[in-house]
C-alpha positions in Angstrom: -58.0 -132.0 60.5 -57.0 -130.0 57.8 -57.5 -131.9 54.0 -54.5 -134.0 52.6 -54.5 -135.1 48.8 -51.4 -136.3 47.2 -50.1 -134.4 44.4 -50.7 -137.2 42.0 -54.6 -136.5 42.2 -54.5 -133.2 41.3 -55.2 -133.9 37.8 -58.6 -134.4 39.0 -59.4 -131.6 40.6 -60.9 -129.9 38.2 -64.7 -128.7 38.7 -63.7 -125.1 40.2 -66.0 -122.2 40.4 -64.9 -118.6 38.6 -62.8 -116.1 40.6 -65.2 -113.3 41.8 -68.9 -115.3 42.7 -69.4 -118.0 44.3 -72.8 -119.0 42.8 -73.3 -118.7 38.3 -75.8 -119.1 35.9 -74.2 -119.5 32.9 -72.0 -122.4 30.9 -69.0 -124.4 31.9 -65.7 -124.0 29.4 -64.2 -127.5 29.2 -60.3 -127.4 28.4 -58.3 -129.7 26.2 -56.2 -130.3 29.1 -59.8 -131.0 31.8 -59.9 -128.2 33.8 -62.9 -126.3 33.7 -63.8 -122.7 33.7 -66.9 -120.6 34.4 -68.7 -118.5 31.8 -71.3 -116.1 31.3 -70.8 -116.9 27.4 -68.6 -117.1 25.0 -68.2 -116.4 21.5 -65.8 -118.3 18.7 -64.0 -115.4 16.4 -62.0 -118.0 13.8 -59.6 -119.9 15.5 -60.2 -117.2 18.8 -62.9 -118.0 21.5 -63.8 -115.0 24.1 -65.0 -115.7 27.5 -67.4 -113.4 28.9 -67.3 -113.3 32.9 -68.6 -111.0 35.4 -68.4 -108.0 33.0 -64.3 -109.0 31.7 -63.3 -111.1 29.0 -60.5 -113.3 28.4 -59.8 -115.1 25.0 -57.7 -118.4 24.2 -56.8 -120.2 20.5 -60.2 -122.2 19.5 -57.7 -125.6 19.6 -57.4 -125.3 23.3 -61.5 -125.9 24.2 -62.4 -129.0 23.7 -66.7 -128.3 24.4 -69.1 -126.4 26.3 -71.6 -127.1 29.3 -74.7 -125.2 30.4 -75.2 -124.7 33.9 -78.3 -124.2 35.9 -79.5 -121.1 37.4 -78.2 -120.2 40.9 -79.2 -117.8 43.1 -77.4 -114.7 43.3 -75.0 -113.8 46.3 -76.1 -110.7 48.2 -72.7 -109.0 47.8 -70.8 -109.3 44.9 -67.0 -108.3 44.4 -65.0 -107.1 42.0 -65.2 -109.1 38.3 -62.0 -110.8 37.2 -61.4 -112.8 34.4 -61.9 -116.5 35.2 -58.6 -119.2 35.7 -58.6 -123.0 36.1 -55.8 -124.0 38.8 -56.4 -127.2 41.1 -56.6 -127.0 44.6 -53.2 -127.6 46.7 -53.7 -129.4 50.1 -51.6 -128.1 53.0 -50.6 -131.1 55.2 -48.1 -130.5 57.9 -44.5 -129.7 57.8 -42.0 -132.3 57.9 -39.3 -131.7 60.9 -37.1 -133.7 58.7 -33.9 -132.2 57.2 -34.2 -131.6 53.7 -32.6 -134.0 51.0 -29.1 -133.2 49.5 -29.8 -131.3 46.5 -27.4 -130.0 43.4 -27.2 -126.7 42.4 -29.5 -126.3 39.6 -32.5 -124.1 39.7 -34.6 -127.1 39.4 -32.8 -128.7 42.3 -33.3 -126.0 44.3 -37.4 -125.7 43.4 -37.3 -129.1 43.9 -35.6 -129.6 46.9 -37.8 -126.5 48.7 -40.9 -128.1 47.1 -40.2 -131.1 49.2 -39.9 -129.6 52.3 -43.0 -127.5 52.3 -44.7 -130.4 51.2 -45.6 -128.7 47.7 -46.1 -130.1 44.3 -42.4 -129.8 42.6 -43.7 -129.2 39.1 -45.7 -126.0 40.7 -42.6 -124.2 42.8 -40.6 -125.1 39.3 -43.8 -123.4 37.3 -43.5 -120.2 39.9 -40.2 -119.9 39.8 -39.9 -120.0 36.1 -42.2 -117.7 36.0 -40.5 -115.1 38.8 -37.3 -115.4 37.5 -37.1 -117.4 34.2 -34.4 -120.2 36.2 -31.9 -117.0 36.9 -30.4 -116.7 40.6 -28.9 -113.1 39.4 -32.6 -112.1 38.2 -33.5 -108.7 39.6 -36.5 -107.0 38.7 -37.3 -103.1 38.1 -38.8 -103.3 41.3 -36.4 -104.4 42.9 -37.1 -108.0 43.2 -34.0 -110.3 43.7 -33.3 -113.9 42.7 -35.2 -117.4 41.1 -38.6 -116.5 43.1 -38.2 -112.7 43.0 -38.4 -112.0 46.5 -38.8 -108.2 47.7 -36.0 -107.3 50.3 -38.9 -106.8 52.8 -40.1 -109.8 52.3 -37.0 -111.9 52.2 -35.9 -109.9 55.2 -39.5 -111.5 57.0 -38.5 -115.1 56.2 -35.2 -114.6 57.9 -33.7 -115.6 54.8 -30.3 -113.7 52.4 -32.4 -113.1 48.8 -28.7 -112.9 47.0 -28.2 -116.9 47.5 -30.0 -118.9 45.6 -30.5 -121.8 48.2 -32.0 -119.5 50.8 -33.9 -117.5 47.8 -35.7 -120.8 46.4 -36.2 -121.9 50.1 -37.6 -118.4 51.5 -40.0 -118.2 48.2 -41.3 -121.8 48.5 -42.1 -121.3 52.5 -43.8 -117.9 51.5 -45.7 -119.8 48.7 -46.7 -122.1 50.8 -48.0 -119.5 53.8 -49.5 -118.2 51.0 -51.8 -121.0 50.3 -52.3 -121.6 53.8 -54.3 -118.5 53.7 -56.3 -119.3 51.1 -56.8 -122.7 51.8 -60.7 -122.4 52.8 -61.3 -120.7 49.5 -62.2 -122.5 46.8 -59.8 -120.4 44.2 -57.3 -121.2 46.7 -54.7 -121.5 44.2 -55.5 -117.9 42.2 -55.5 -116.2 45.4 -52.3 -117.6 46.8 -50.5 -116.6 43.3 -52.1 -113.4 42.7 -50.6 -112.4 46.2 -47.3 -114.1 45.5 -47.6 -111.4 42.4 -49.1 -108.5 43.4 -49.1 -109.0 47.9 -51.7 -110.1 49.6 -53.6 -106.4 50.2 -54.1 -106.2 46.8 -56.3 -109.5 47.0 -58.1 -108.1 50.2 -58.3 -105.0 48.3 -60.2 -106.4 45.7 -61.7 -109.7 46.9 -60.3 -111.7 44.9 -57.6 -111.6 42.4 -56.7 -108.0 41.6 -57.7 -106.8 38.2 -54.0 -105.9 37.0 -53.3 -106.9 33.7 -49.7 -108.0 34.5 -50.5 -110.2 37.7 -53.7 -112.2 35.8 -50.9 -112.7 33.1 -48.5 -113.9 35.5 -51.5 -116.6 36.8 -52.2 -117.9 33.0 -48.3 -118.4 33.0 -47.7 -120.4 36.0 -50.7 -122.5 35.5 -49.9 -123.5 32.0 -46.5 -124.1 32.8 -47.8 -126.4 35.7 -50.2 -128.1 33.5 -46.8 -128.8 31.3 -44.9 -129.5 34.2 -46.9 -132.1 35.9 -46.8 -134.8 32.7 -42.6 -134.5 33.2 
């Protein structure tokens, strides 16, 4: 039986390993907001603090950690994969689908978000956090690469999902089901979340590719936004 947590207890989750390994020697990053992040070190540069993981670096305003853990030595896997820079993001449960008919909905893009998120059985505040990040709220959006609507779906992949990318109820609804196949995927992993949004970003060969979440500037961006949009989200 697959794991079922309700969205109000994803606060909690919060003790996740870093992208690439899973086993570290090292320290624990403690967030203001609780979620944790793994470490090689760190150093504090003013009112700057880098992270050292895995060979990459990320760095975050000083006001955002609230402390430091040390961890104990762990063996080393025998393969390792490609380092990325290290993310906090919750684990998502995937319980079954409803075969109930979605809820009337208005026409606003948080309507929509919200309305798909409660039919794939997804936290609304995240499908609003993807979407604002996809699309910025804007059913017109369409990207340089082509990407059309709130979620930014590819023609291809809107074409997959049976679903017209051009209006904005099949658009949110096609993106939220692929989000949520998506996590599916992933949802043995423990960076379950990463994965599923790194290949929302970049496709899901790109995180074979690499093992893990690609090292593209643009799609670990894209990650940092969603999840600190969620982290907003969530207290609304």
């Amino acid at each position: 039986m697959k794991r079922f947590l309700r969205a109000s207890l994803l606060p909690h989750l919060i003790g996740l390993s870093a992208l690439a390994l899973p086993a570290w020697a090292g320290e624990n990053v403690i967030l203001a907001n609780g979620f944790r992040l793994h470490a090689d070190r760190h150093e504090v540069d003013g009112g700057v603090v880098r992270i050292y993981s895995g060979g990459g670096a990320m760095e975050m305003p000083a006001a955002s950690v609230a402390g430091y853990e040390q961890e104990e030595v762990l063996a080393a896997p025998a393969v390792t994969a490609p380092a990325a820079a290290p993310l906090p993001a919750p684990a998502i449960p995937i319980p079954k689908l409803s075969t109930a008919a979605s809820t009337p909905f208005n026409t606003t893009p948080a309507d929509l978000a919200n309305a798909a998120a409660k039919k794939y059985n997804l936290p609304n505040s995240f499908v609003r956090s993807v979407m604002k990040a996809e699309s910025g709220f804007q059913p017109n959006a369409l990207s340089p690469k082509g990407a059309i609507g709130l979620m930014q779906l590819m023609p291809d992949t809107a074409r997959t999902l049976g679903a017209d990318p051009h209006d904005p109820v099949q658009n949110a609804d096609a993106g939220a089901r692929y989000l949520r196949d998506l996590l599916s995927k992933y949802e043995n992993d423990p960076n379950q979340v990463l994965l599923a949004l790194a290949a929302y970003n970049a496709g899901p060969g790109a995180v074979e590719k690499y093992h893990g979440v690609p090292p593209y500037r643009e799609t670990r961006e894209y990650i940092l936004r969603v999840l600190k949009s969620w982290d907003q989200q969530r207290n609304k």
